[in-house]
Steps between C-alpha positions, in 0.01 A plus 500: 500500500716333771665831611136662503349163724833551728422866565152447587597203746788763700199774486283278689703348761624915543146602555423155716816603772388846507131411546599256773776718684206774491241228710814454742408543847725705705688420818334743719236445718198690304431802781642760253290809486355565121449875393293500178526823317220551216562718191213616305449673278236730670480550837061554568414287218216267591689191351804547656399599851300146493844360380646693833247368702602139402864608568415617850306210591784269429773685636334522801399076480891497504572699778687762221467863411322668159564804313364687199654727300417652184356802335199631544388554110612219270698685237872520389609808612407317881 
């Protein structure tokens, strides 16, 4: 029972410094240009061209570029 409370207390402090070096800021100065690429799984599908839309929008709120690739019929051989 101790051993199992001690490995639960090092798991938590683990996930606690990653979570916290993750919400580090960096040193630069923020200007950085942000190129969002979008993946779905059908390119002309009604649902994911309003997902693109969103995409585009925000990239273009933050001064970045937006791309979309995918197939064109959603199936595995694509």
């Amino acid at each position: 029972m101790k051993h199992l409370a001690r490995t639960f207390i090092c798991s938590g402090v683990l996930a606690l410094t990653v979570l916290l070096a993750a919400c580090g800021s960096s040193s630069g100065s923020g200007s950085g240009k942000l190129d969002i690429a979008f993946l779905p799984k059908a390119v002309n599908n009604p649902y994911f061209d309003a997902a693109a839309d969103g995409g585009k929008k925000a990239a273009g709120e933050l001064s970045g570029t937006f791309k979309q690739v995918g197939p064109t019929n959603a199936n595995a051989a694509e």
